[in-house]
C-alpha positions in Angstrom: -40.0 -2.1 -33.3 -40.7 -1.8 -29.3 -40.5 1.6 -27.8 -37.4 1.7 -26.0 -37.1 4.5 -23.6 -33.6 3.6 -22.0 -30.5 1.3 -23.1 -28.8 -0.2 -20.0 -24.9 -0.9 -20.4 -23.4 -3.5 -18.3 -22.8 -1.1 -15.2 -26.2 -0.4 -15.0 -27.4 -4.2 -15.1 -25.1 -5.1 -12.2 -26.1 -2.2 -10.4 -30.0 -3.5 -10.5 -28.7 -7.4 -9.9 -27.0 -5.7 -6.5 -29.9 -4.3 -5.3 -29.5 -0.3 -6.2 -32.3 1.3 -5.5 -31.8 3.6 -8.5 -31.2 0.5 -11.4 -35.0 -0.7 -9.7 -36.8 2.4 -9.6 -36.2 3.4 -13.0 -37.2 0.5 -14.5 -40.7 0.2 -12.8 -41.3 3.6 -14.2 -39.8 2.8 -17.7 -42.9 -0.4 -17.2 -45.5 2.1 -15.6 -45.0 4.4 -19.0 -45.5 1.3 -21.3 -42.1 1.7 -22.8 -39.6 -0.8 -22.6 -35.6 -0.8 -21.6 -33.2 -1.9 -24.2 -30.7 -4.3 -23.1 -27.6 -4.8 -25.3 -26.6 -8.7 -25.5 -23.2 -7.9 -25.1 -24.4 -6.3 -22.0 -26.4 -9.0 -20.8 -23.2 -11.6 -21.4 -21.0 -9.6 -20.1 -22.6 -9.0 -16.6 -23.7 -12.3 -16.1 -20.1 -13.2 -16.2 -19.0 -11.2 -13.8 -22.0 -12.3 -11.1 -20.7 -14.9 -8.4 -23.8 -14.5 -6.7 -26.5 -17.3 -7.6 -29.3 -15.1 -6.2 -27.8 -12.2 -8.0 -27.8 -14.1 -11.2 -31.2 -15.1 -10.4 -32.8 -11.6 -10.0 -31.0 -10.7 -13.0 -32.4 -13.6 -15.7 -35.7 -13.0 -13.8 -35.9 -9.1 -14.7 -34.6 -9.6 -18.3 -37.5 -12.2 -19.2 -40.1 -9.8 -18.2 -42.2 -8.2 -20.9 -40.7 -4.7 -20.1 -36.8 -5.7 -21.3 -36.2 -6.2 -25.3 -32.5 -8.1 -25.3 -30.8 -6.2 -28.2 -28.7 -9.0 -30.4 -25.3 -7.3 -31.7 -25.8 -6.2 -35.5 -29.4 -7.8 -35.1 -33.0 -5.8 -36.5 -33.6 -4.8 -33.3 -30.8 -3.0 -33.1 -32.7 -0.3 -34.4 -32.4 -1.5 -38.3 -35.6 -2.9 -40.6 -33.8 -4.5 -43.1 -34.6 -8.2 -41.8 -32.0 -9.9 -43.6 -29.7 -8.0 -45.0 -26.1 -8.6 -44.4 -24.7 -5.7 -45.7 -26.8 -3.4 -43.3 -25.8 -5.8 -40.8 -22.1 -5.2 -41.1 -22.2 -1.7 -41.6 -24.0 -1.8 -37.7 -21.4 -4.2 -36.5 -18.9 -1.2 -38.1 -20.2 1.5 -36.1 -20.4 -0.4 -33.2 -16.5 -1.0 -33.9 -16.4 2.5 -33.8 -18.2 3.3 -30.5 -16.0 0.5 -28.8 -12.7 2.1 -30.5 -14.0 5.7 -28.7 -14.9 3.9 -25.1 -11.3 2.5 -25.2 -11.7 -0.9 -26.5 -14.6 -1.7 -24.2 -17.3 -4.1 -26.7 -20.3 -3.9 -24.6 -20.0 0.0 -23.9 -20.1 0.0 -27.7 -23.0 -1.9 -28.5 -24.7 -0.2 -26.1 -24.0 3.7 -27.4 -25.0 1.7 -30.8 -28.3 0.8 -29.2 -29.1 4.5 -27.9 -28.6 6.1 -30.7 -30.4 4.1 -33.0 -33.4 4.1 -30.8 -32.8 7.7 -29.7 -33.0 6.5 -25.9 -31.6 7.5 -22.9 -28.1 6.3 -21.9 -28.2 4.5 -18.7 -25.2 3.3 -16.3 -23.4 3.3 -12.9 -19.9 4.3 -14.6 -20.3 7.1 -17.1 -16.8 7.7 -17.9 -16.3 5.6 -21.4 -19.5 6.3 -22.6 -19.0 9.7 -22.1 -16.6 9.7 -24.6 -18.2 7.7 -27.4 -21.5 9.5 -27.0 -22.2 12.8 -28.5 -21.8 15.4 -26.1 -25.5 16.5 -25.7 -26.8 12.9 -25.7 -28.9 12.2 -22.1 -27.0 10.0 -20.0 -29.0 8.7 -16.6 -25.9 8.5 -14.2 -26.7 5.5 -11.4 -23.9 7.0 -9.3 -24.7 8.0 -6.1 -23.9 11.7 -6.1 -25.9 11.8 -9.4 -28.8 10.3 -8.1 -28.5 12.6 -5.1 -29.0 15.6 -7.4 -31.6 14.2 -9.3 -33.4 12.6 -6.0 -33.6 16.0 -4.2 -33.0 18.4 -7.0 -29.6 19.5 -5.5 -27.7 22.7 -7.7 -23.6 21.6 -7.5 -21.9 24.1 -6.4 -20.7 26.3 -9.4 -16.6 26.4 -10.8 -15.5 29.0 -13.3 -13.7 26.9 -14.9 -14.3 26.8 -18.9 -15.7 24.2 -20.8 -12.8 21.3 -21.6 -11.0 21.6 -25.1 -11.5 19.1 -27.2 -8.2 17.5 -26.8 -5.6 17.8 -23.9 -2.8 20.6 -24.2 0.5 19.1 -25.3 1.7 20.8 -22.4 1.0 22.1 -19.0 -0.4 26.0 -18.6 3.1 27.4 -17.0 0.6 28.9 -14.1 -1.4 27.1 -11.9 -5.0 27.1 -12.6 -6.4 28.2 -8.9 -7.0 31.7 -8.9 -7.9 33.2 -5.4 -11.1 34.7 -5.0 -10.7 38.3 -4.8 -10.4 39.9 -0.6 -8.4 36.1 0.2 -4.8 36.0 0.7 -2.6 34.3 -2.1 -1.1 31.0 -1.7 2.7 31.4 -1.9 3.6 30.8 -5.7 7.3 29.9 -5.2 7.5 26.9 -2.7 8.8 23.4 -3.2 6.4 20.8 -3.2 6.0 19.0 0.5 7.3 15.9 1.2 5.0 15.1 3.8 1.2 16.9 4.6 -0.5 15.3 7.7 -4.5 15.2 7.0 -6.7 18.0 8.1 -9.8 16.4 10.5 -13.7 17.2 11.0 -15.0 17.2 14.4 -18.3 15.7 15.1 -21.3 17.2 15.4 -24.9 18.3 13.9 -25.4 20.5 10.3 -24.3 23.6 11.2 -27.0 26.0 10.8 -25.3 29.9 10.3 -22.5 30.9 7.9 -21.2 29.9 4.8 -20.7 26.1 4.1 -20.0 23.5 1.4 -21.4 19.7 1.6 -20.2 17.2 0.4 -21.0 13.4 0.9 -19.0 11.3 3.9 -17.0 8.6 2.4 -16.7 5.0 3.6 -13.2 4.5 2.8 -9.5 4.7 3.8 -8.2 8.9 3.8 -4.8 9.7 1.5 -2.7 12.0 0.8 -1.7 11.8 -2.4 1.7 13.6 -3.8 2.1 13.7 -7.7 5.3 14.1 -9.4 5.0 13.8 -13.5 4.7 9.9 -13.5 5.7 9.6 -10.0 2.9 8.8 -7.6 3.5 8.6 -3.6 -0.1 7.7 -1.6 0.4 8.0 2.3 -2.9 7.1 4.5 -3.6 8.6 7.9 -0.8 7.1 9.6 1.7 7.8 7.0 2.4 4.5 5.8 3.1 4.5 2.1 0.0 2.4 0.4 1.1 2.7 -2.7 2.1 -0.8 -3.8 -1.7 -1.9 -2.0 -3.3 -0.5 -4.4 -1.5 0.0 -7.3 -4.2 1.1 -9.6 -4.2 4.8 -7.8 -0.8 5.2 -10.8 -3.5 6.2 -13.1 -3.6 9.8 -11.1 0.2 10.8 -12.9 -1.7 10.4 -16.1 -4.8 12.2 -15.2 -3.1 14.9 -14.2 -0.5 15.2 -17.3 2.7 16.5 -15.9 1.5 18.7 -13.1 3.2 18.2 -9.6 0.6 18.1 -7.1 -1.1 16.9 -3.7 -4.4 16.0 -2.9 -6.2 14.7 -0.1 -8.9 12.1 -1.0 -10.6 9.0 0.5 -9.4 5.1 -1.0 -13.1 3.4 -1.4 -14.2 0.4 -2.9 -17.6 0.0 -4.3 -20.0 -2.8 -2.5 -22.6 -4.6 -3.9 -24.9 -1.7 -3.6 -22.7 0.2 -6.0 -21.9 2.6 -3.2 -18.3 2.7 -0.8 -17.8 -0.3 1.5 -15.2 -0.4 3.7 -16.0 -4.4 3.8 -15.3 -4.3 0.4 -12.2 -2.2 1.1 -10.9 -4.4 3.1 -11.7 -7.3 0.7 -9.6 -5.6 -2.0 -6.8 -5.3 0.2 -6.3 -8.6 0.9 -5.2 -8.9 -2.9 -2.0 -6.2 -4.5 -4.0 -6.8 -7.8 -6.8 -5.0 -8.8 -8.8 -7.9 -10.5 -12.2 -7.1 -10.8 -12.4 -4.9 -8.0 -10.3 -1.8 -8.4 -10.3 0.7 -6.0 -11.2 4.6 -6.6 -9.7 7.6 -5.7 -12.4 10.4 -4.9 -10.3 13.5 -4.3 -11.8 16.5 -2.3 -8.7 18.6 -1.9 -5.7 20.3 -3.9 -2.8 21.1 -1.6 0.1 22.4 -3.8 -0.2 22.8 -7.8 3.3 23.0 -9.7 4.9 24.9 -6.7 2.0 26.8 -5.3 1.0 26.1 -1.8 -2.7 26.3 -1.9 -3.5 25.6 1.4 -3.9 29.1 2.8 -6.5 29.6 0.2 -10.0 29.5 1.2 -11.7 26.2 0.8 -13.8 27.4 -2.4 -10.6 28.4 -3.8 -9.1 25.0 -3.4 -11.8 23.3 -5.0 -12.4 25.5 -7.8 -8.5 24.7 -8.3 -9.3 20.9 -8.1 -11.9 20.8 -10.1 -10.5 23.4 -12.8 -8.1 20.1 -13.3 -10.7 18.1 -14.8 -9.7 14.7 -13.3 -11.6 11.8 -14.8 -10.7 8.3 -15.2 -11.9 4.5 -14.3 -10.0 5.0 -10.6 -10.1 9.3 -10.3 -13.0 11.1 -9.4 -13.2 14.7 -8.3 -16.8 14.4 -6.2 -18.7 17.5 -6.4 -19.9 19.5 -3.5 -23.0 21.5 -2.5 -23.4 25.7 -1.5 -26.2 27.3 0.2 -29.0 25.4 2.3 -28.5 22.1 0.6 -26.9 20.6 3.9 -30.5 19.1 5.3 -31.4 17.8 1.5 -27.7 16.2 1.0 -28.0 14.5 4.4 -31.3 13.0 3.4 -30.2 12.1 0.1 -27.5 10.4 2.0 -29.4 8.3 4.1 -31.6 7.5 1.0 -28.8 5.9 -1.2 -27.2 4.1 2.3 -23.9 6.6 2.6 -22.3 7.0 5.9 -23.4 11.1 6.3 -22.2 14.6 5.2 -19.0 16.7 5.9 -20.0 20.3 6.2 -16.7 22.7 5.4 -16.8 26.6 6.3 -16.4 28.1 2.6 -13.6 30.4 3.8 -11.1 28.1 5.8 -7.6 27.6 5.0 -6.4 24.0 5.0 -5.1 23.1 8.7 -2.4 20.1 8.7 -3.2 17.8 10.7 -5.5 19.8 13.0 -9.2 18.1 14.1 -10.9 21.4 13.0 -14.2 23.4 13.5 -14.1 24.6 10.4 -14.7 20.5 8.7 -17.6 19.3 10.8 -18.3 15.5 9.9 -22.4 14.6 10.4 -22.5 11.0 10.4 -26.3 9.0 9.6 -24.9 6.3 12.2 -22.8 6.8 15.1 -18.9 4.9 14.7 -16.3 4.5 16.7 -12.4 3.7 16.3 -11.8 1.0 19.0 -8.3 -0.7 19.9 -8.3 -4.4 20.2 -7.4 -5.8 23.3 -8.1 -9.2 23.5 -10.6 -11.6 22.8 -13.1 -14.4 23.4 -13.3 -18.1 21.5 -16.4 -19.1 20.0 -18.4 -21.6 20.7 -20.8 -23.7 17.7 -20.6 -22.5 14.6 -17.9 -20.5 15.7 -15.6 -22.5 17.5 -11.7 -22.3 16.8 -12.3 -18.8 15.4 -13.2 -15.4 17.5 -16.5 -15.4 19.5 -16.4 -11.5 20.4 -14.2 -8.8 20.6 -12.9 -7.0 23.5 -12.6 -3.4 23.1 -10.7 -0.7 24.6 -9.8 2.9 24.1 -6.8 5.5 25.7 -8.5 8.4 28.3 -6.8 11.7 28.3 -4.1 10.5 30.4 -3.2 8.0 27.4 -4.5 4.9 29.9 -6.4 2.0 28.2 -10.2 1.9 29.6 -12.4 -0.7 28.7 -15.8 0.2 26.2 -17.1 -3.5 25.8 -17.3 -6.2 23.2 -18.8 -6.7 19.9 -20.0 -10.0 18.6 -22.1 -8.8 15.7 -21.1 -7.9 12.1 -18.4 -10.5 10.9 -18.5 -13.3 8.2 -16.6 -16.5 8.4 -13.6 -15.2 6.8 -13.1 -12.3 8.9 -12.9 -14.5 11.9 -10.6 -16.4 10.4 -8.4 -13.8 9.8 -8.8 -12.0 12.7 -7.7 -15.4 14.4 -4.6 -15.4 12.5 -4.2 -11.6 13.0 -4.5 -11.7 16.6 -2.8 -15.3 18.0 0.7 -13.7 17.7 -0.1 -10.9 20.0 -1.2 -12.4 22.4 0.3 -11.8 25.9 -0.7 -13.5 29.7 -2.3 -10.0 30.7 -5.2 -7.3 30.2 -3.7 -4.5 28.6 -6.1 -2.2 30.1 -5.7 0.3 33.3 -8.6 -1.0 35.0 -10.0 -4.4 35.7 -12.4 -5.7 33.0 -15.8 -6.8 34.6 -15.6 -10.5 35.1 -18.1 -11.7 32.8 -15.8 -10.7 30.0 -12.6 -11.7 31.1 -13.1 -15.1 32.8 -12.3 -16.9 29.1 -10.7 -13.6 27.5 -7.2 -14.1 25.2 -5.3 -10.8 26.1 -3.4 -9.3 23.3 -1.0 -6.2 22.7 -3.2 -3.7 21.9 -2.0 -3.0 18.3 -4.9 -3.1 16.1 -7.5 -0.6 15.0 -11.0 -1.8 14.7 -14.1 0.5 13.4 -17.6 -0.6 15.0 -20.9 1.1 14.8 -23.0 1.4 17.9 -26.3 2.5 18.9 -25.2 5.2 22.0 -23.0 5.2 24.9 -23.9 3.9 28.1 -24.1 5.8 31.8 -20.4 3.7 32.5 -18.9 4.6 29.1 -19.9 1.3 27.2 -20.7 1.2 23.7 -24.1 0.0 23.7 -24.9 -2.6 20.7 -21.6 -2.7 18.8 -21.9 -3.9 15.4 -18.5 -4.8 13.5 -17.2 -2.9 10.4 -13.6 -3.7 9.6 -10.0 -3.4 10.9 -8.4 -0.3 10.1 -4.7 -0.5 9.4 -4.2 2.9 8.3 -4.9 4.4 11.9 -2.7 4.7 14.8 -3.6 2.8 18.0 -2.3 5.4 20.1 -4.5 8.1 18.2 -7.6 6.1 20.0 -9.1 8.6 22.6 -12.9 8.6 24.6 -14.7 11.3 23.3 -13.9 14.3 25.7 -16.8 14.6 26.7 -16.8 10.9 28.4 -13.0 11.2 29.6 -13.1 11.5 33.6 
């Protein structure tokens, strides 16, 4: 029987086909060693079916016929067993691997998999730990392809601690009557006797570099869409920036009134949606969107803040406090994830870490600050790896070649301090077919005879330009700003429904 040193699960093979730089590295080292990586037929099957991608599927049959994977047949030998033929040793494998799949909730090829570990006392691997977290023994080692996983292990980052016990076994039959958030001592309680808010407008970071005095917490910046999220037994409400209720677009986010098992609550959190890198996309956000069902590409809800707990207003507590309270509710699930954050001198690490595993940057948070509704606060700075901007769409330009009958660029505006439109240039860069397309179809019924903007656009941009009603939100990433308050190489990212065009301001330190 081969030395196998790891057993990937499904997860874990999609995450390498996708290009994770985790799934890759691993396995070169696995082959380095000598040792092999176990990979579960079920596994195998199961991830190839999911791949629309024939490059993807390519890279995949490629690595699997190399001499450092062993394909593991279900209730086979080398499965771990030495009984050649024997069928009753067979079944009794198939039986436990019944078993495994019974305790990862039905799921065959997590199953086979935990089979496969155990019997060749390897290392679990995968990008979505939750089910096999259940059907493995609780010491068992479990590589977690996650980004904030491989961040810790990368860099050696310490999470920041919680006092919280270790879970019991199995879930109380009924909520603690208190709250579980209590305030570190020399901070003011939270007010234990108020009703639960109906509305809680998001507290913002500024920009800026890692601050480098006091106490702060890290954690990792999102690419996503920002919620508020109020809980009410099985009643969930999810409100983005704007307050528009998103709860029928993503539907899947009704799993938080069973996480958190009768407790009324709200949280602030970012929607994301995993790309192909296995890491938050707003392109494959907005992808998702485009579809009220789920399919294969559920969303996630990574919650970062607890607001009110079964009538306790929690935001006067101190940010520690808050989290301590969030994670003290063990959230877990296939769509919740409580995140973890980082103490001490870990900023510079984290931010490295970051830019390692392709996230958008680090939001630094003062230790001991109070939630601030809807205040852009000192106390959250954001340090982005790239510099974005939220732009208003003003108009645009038709494409020519390949492009023709769709959009050929962008024209971009933001509002000055006097609330006027000013022009910040065009982007060309960034889009796929289809998001022309739809941007076409987005933008043709707003269109009007007229710039929108205060200021005459320079010529070059407007002698073709289709003016429209300045109504959409667009993210772009840009190099710098130019001397004349241009955004110098623009690159697209996405629309962004859940913002406010009148919330579009130059940085103050451009505004005239």
């Amino acid at each position: 029987m081969s030395e196998i040193a790891v057993v990937y699960d499904g997860s874990a093979l999609l995450a390498y086909a996708h290009g994770q730089i985790g799934a890759a590295e691993l396995i070169s080292e696995i082959n380095a060693e000598g040792r092999h990586v176990g990979v579960p037929s079920t596994c195998l099957a199961g991830a190839l079916a999911v791949l629309t991608d024939e490059w993807d599927v390519t890279q995949l049959m490629r690595l699997v016929q190399t001499k450092t994977m062993v394909i593991l047949p279900l209730g086979g030998a080398d499965d771990g067993g030495d009984d050649g033929g024997d069928d009753g040793a067979a079944a009794e494998r198939l039986r436990q691997v019944g078993e495994f799949t019974r305790l990862a909730h039905g799921d065959l090829t997590v199953g086979h998999a935990v089979a496969a570990a155990l019997a060749h006392e390897a290392y679990y691997v995968t990008a979505n730990p939750r089910r096999a977290a259940d059907a493995l023994p609780p010491s068992w080692p479990v590589l977690d392809l996650t980004p904030v996983a491989l961040a810790s292990d990368r860099v050696g980052l310490t999470l920041a601690p919680t006092v919280a016990a270790t879970p019991p076994a199995e879930p109380p039959a009924t909520p603690p009557a208190e709250p579980p958030a209590t305030p570190p001592a020399g901070t003011d309680r939270a007010d234990a006797t108020t009703d639960m808010p109906a509305l809680v407008k998001p507290m913002l970071a500024t920009a800026g570099p890692l601050p480098d005095a006091g106490d702060w917490g890290y954690e990792f910046f999102w690419d996503g869409v920002r919620a508020i999220a109020y809980v009410d037994g099985d009643t969930v409400r999810v409100l983005d920036r704007t307050n528009a209720d998103v709860t029928r677009t993503y539907p899947e986010l009704a799993a938080l009134g069973t996480a958190l098992a009768g407790h009324r609550a709200v949280l602030d959190g970012e929607i994301v949606a995993l790309g192909r890198n296995g890491v938050p996309s707003l392109a494959a956000l907005q992808q998702r969107t485009r579809s009220p069902v789920p399919g294969d590409s559920p969303v996630r809800f990574y919650l970062f803040d607890l607001l009110h707990l079964d009538g306790t207003d929690l935001m006067p507590l101190p940010y520690a406090g808050r989290r301590d309270a969030l994670q003290r509710l063990q959230l877990r699930g296939d769509t919740v994830e409580v995140p973890p954050y980082w103490t001490g001198d870990a900023g510079p690490a984290l931010l490295e870490a970051a830019r390692e595993l392709g996230l958008e940057g680090v939001v630094a948070k003062q230790v001991g600050s109070p939630y601030q509704p809807g205040r852009r606060s000192p106390a959250w700075v954001k340090v982005p790896l790239t510099s974005t901007a939220e732009v208003v769409i003003a108009g645009y330009r038709p494409g020519g070649g390949r492009r023709s009958g769709t959009v050929g660029a962008l024209l971009l505006g933001m509002s000055d301090a006097a609330g006027r439109l000013t022009f910040v240039g065009q982007v060309s860069n960034g889009f796929t077919d289809t998001q022309l397309r739809e941007l076409r179809d987005r933008l043709e019924p707003l269109r009007r005879p007229a710039a929108p903007f205060a200021q005459p656009v320079p010529r070059q941009q407007a002698r073709d330009a289709h003016w429209v009603r300045p109504e959409l939100v667009a993210e772009v990433a840009f190099r710098s700003w130019t001397p004349d308050r241009r955004l110098r190489r623009p690159t697209w990212q996405g629309l962004r429904d859940d913002l406010d065009p009148a919330g579009v301001r130059l940085p103050s330190e451009l505004a005239p």
